[in-house]
PyMOL Python script that loads the backbone (N, CA, C, O; Angstrom):
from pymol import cmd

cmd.read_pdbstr("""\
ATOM      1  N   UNK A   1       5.655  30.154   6.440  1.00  0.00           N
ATOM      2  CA  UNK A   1       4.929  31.378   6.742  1.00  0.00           C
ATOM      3  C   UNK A   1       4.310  31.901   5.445  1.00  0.00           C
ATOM      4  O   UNK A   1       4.992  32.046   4.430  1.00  0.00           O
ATOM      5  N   UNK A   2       3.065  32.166   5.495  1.00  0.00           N
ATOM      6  CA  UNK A   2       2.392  32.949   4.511  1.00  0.00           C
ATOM      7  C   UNK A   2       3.050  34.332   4.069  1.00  0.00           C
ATOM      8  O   UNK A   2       3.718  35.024   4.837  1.00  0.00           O
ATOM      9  N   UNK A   3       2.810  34.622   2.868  1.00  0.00           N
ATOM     10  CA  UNK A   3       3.183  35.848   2.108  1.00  0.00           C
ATOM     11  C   UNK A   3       2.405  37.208   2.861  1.00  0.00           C
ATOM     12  O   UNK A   3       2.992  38.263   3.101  1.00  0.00           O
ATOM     13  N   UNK A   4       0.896  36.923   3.187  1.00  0.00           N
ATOM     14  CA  UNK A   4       0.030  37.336   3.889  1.00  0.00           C
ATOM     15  C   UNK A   4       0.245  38.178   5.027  1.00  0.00           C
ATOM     16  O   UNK A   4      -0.033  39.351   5.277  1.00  0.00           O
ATOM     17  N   UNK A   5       0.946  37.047   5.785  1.00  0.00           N
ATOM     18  CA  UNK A   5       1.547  36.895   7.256  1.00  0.00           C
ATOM     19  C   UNK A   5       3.278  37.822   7.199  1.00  0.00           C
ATOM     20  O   UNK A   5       3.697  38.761   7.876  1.00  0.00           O
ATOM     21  N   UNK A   6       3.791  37.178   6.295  1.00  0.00           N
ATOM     22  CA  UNK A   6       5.018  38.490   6.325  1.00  0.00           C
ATOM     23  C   UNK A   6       4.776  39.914   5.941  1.00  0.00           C
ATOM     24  O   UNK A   6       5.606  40.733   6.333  1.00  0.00           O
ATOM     25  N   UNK A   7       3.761  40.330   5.231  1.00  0.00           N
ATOM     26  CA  UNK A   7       3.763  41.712   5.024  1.00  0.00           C
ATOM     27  C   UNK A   7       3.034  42.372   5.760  1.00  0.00           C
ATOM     28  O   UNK A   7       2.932  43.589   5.601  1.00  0.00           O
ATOM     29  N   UNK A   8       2.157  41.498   7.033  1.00  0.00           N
ATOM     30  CA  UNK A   8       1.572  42.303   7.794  1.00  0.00           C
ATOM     31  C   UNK A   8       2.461  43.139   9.173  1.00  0.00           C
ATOM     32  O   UNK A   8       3.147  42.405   9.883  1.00  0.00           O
ATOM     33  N   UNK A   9       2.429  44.210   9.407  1.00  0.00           N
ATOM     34  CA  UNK A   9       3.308  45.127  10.124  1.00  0.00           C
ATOM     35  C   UNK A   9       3.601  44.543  11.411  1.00  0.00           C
ATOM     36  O   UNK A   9       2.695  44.144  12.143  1.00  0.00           O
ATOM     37  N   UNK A  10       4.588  44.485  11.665  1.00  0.00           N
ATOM     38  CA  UNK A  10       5.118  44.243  13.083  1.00  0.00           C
ATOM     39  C   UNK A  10       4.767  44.984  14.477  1.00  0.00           C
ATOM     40  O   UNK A  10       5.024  46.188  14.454  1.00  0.00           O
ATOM     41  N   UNK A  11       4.230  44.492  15.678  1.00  0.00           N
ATOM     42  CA  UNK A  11       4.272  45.495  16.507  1.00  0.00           C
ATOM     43  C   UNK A  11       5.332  45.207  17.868  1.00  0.00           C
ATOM     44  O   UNK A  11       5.813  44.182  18.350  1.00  0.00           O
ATOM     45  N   UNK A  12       5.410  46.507  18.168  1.00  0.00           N
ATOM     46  CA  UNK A  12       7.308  46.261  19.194  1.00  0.00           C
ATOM     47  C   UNK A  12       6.525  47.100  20.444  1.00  0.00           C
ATOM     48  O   UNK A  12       5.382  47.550  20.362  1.00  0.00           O
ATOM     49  N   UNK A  13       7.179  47.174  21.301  1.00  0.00           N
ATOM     50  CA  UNK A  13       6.892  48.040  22.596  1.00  0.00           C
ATOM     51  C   UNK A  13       8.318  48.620  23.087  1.00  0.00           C
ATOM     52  O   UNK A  13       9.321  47.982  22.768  1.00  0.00           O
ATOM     53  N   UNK A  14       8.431  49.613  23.729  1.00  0.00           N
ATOM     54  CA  UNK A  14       9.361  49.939  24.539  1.00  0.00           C
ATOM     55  C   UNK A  14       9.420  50.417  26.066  1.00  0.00           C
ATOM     56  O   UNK A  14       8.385  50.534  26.722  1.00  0.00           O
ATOM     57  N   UNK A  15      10.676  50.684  26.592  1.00  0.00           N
ATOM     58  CA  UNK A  15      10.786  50.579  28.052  1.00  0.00           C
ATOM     59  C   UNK A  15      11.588  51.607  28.213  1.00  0.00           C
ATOM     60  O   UNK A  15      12.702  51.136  27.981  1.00  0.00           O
ATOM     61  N   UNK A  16      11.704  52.650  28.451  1.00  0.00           N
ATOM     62  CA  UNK A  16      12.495  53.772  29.335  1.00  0.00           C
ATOM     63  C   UNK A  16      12.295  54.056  30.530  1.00  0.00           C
ATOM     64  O   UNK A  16      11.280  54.152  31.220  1.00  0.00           O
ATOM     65  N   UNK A  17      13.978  54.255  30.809  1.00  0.00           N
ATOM     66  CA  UNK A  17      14.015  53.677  32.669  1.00  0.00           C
ATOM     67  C   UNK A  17      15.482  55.040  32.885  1.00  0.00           C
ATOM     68  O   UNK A  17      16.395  54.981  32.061  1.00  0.00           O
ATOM     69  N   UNK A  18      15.536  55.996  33.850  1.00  0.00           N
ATOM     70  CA  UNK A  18      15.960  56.647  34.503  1.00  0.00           C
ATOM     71  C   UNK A  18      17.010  56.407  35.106  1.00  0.00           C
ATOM     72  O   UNK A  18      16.915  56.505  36.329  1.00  0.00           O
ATOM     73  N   UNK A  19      18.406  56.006  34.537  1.00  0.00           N
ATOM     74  CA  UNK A  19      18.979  55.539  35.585  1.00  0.00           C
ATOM     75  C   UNK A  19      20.039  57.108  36.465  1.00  0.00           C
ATOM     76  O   UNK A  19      19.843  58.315  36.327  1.00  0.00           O
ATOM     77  N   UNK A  20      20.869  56.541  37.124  1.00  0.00           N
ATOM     78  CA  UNK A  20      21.848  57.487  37.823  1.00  0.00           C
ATOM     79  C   UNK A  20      22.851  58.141  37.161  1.00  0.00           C
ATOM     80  O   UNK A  20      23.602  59.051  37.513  1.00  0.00           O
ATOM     81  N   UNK A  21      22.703  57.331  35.824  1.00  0.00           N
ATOM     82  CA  UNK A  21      24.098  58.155  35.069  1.00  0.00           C
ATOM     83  C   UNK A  21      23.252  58.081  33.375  1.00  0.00           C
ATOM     84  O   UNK A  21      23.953  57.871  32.385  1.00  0.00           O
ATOM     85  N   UNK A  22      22.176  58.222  33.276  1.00  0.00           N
ATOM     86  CA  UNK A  22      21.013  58.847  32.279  1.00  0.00           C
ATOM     87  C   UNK A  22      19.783  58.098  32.472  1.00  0.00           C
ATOM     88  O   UNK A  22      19.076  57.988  33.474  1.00  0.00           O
ATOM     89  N   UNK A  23      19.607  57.316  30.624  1.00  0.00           N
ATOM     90  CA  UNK A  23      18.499  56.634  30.280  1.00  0.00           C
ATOM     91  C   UNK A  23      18.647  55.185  29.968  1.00  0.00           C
ATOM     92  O   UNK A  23      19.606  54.953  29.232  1.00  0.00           O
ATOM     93  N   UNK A  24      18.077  54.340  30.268  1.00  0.00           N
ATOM     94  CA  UNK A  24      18.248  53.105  29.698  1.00  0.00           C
ATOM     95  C   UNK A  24      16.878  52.737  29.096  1.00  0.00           C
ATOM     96  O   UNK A  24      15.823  53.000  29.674  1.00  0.00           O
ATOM     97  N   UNK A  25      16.963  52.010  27.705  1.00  0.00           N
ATOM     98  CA  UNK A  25      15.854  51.977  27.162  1.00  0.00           C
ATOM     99  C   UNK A  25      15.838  50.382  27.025  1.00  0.00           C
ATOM    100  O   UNK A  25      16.558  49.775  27.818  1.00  0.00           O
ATOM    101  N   UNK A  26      15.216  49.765  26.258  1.00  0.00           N
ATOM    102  CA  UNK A  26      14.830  48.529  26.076  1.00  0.00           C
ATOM    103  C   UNK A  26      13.205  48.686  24.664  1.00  0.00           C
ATOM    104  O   UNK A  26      12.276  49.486  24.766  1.00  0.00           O
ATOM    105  N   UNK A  27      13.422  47.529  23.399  1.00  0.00           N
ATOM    106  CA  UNK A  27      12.608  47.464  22.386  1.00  0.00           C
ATOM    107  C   UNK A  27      12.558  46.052  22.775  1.00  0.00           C
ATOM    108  O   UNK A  27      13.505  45.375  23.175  1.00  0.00           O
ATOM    109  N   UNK A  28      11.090  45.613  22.578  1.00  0.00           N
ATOM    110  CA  UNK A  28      10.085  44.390  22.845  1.00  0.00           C
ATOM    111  C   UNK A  28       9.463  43.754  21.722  1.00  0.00           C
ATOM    112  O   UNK A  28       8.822  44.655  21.180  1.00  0.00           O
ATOM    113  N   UNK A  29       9.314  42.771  21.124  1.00  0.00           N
ATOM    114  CA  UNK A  29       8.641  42.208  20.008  1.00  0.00           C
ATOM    115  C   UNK A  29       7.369  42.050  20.648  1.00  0.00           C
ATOM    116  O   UNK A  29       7.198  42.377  21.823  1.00  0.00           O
ATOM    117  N   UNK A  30       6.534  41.597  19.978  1.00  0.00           N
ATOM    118  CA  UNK A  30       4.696  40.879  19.944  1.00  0.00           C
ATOM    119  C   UNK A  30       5.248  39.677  21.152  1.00  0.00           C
ATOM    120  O   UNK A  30       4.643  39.682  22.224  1.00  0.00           O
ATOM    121  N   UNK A  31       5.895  39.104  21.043  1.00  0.00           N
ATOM    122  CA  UNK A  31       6.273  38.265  21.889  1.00  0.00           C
ATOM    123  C   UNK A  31       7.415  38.166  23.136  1.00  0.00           C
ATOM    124  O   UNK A  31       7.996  37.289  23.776  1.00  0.00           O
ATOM    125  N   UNK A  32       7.356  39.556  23.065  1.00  0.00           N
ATOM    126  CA  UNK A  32       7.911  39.798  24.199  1.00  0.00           C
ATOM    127  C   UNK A  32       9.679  40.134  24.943  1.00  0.00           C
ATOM    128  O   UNK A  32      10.271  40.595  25.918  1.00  0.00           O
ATOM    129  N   UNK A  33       9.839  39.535  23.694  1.00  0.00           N
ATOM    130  CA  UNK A  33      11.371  39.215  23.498  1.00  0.00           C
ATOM    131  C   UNK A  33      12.250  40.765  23.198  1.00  0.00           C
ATOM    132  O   UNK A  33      11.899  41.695  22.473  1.00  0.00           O
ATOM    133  N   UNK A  34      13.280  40.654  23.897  1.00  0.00           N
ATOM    134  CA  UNK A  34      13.796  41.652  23.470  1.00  0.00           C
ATOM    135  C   UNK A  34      14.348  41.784  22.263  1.00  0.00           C
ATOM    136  O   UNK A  34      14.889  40.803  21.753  1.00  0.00           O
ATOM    137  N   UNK A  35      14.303  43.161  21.520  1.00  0.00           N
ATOM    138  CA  UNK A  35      14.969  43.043  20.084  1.00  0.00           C
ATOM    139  C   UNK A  35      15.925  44.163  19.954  1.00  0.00           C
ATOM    140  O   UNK A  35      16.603  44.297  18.936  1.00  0.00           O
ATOM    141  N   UNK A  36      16.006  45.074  21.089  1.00  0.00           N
ATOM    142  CA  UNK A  36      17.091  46.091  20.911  1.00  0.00           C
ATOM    143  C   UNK A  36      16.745  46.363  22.507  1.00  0.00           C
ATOM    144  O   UNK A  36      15.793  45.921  23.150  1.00  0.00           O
ATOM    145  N   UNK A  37      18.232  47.560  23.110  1.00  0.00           N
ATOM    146  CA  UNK A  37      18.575  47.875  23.905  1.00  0.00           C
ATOM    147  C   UNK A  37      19.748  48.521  24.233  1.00  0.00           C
ATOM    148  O   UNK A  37      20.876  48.207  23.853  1.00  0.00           O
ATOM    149  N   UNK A  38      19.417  49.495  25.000  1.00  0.00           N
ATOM    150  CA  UNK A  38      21.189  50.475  25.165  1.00  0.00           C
ATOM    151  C   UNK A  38      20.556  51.232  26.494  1.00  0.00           C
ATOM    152  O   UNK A  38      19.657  50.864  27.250  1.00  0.00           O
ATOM    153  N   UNK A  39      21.389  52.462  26.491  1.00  0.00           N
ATOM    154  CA  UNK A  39      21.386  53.645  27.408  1.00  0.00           C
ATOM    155  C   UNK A  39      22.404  55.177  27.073  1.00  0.00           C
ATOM    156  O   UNK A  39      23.573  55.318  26.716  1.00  0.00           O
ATOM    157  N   UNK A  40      21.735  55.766  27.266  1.00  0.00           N
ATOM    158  CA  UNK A  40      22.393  56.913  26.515  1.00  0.00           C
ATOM    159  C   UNK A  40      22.165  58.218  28.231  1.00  0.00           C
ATOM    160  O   UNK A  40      21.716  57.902  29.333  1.00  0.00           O
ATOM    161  N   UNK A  41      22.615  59.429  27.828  1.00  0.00           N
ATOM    162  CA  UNK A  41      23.594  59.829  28.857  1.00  0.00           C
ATOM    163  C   UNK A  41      21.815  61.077  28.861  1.00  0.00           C
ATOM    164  O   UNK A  41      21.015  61.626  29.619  1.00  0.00           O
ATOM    165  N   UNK A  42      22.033  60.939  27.909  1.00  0.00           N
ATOM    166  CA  UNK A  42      19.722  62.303  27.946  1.00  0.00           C
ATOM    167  C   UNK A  42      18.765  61.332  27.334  1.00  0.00           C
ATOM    168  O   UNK A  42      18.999  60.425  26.535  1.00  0.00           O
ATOM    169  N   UNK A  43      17.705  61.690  27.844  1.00  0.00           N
ATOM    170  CA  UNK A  43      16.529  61.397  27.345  1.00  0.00           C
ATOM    171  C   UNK A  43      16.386  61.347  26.293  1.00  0.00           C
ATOM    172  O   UNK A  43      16.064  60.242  25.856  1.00  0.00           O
ATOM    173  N   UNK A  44      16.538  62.462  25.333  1.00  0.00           N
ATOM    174  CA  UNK A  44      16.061  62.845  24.180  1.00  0.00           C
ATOM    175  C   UNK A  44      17.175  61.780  22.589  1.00  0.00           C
ATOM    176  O   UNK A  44      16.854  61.890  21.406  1.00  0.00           O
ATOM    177  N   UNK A  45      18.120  61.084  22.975  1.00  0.00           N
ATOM    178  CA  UNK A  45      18.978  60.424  23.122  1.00  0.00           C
ATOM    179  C   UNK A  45      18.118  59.511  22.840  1.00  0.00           C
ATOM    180  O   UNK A  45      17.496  59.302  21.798  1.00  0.00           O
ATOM    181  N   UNK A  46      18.120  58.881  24.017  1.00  0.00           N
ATOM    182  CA  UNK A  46      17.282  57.225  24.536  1.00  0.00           C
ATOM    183  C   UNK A  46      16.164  57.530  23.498  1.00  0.00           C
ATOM    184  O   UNK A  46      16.288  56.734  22.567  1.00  0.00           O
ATOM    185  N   UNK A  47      15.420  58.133  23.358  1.00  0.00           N
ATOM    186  CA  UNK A  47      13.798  58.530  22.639  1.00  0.00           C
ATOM    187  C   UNK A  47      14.358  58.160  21.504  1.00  0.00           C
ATOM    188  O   UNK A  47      13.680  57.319  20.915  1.00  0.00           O
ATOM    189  N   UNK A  48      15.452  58.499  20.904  1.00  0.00           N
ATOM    190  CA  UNK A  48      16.047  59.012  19.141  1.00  0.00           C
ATOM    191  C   UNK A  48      16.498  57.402  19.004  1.00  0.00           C
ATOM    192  O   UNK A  48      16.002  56.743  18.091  1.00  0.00           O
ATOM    193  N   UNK A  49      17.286  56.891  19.773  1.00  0.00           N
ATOM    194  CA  UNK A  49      17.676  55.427  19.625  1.00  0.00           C
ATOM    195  C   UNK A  49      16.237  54.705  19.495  1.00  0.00           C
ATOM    196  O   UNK A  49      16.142  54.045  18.460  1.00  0.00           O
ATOM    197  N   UNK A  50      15.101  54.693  20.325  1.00  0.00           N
ATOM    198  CA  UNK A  50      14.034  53.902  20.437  1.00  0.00           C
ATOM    199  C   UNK A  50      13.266  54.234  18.756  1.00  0.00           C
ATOM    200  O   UNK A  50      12.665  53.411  18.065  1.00  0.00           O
ATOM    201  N   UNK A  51      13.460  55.277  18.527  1.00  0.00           N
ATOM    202  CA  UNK A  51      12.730  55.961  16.827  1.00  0.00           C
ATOM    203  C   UNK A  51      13.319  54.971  16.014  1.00  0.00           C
ATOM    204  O   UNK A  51      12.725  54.029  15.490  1.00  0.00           O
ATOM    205  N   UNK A  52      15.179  55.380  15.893  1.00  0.00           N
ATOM    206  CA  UNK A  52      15.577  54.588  15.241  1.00  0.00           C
ATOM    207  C   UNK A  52      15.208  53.102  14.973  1.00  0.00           C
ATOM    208  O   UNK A  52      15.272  52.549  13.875  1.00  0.00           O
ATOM    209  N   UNK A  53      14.786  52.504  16.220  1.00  0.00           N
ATOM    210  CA  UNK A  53      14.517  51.057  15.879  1.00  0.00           C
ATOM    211  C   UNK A  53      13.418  50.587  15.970  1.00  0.00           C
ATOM    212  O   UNK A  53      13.279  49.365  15.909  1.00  0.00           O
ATOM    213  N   UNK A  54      12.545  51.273  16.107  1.00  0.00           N
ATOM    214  CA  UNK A  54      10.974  51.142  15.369  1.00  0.00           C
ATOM    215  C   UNK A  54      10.301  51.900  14.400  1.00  0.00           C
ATOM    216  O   UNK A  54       9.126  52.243  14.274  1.00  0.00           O
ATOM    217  N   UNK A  55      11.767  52.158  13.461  1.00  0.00           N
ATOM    218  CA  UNK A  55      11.364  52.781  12.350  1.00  0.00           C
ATOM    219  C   UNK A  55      11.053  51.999  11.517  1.00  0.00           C
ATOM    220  O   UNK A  55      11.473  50.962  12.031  1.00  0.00           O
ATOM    221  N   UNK A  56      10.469  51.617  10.270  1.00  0.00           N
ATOM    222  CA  UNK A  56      10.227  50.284   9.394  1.00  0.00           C
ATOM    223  C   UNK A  56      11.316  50.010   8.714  1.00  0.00           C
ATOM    224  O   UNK A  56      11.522  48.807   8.550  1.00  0.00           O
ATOM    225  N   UNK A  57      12.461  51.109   8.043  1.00  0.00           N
ATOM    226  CA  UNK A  57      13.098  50.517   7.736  1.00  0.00           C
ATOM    227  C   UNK A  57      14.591  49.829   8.214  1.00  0.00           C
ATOM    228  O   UNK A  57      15.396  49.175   7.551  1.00  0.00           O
ATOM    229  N   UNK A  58      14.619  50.293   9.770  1.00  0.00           N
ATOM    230  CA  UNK A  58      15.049  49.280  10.703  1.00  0.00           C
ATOM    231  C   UNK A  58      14.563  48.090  10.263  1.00  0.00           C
ATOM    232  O   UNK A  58      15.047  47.340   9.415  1.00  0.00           O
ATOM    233  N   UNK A  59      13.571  47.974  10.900  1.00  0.00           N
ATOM    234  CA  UNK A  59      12.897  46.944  10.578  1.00  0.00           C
ATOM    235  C   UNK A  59      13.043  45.711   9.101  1.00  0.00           C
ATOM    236  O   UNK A  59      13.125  44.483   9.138  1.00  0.00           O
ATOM    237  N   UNK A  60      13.029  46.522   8.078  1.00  0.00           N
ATOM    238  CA  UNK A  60      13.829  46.119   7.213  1.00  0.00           C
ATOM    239  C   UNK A  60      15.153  45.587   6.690  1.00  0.00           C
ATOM    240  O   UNK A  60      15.460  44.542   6.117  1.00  0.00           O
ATOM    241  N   UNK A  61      15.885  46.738   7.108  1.00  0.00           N
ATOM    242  CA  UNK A  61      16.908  46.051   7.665  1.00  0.00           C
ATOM    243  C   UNK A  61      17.322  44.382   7.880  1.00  0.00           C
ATOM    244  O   UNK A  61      18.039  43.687   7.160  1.00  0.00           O
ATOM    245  N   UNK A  62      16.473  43.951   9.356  1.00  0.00           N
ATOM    246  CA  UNK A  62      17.014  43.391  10.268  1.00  0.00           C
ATOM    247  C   UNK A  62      16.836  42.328   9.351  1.00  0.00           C
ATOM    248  O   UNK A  62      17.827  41.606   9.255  1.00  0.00           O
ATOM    249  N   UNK A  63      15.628  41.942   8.475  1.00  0.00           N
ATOM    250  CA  UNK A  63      14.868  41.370   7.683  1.00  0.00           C
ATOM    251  C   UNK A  63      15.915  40.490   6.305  1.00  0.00           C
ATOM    252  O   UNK A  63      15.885  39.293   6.019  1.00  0.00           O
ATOM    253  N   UNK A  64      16.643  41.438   5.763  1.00  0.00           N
ATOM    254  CA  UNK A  64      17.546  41.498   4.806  1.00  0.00           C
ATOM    255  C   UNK A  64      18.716  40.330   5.360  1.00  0.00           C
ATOM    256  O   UNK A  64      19.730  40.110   4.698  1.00  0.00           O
TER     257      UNK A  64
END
""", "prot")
cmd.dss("prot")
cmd.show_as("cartoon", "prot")
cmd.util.cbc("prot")
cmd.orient("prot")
C-alpha cells in the first residue's frame, strides 16, 4: 500500500435501529464491513458510542 493511500481519510457509515429495550447501532467501512457495534438503553447513548468510533483518533487507535 502506498504512503499516499494510507494517509488518505477513511470513510465509515452508520446504522441506528430502535429496538424494544433501546438503540442498537452498527459502524460500516468503505467496504461495507462491519467495524463496530453495540446497543445502549437511549439514543443519545447509541449517537455518543457511534462519535466515539468515528472519531479519528479511534481510528488511530485501531491502526496502532
Amino acid at each position: 500500500m502506498s504512503r499516499e493511500t494510507e494517509s488518505e481519510p477513511r470513510s465509515f457509515a452508520y446504522s441506528l435501529s430502535q429496538r424494544e429495550d433501546g438503540w442498537a447501532w452498527c459502524v460500516y467501512d468503505e467496504d461495507g464491513l462491519t467495524v463496530a457495534n453495540g446497543a445502549q438503553v437511549s439514543r443519545a447513548a447509541a449517537l455518543a458510542a457511534i462519535e466515539r468510533r468515528l472519531s479519528p483518533s479511534c481510528d488511530e487507535e485501531a491502526a496502532a
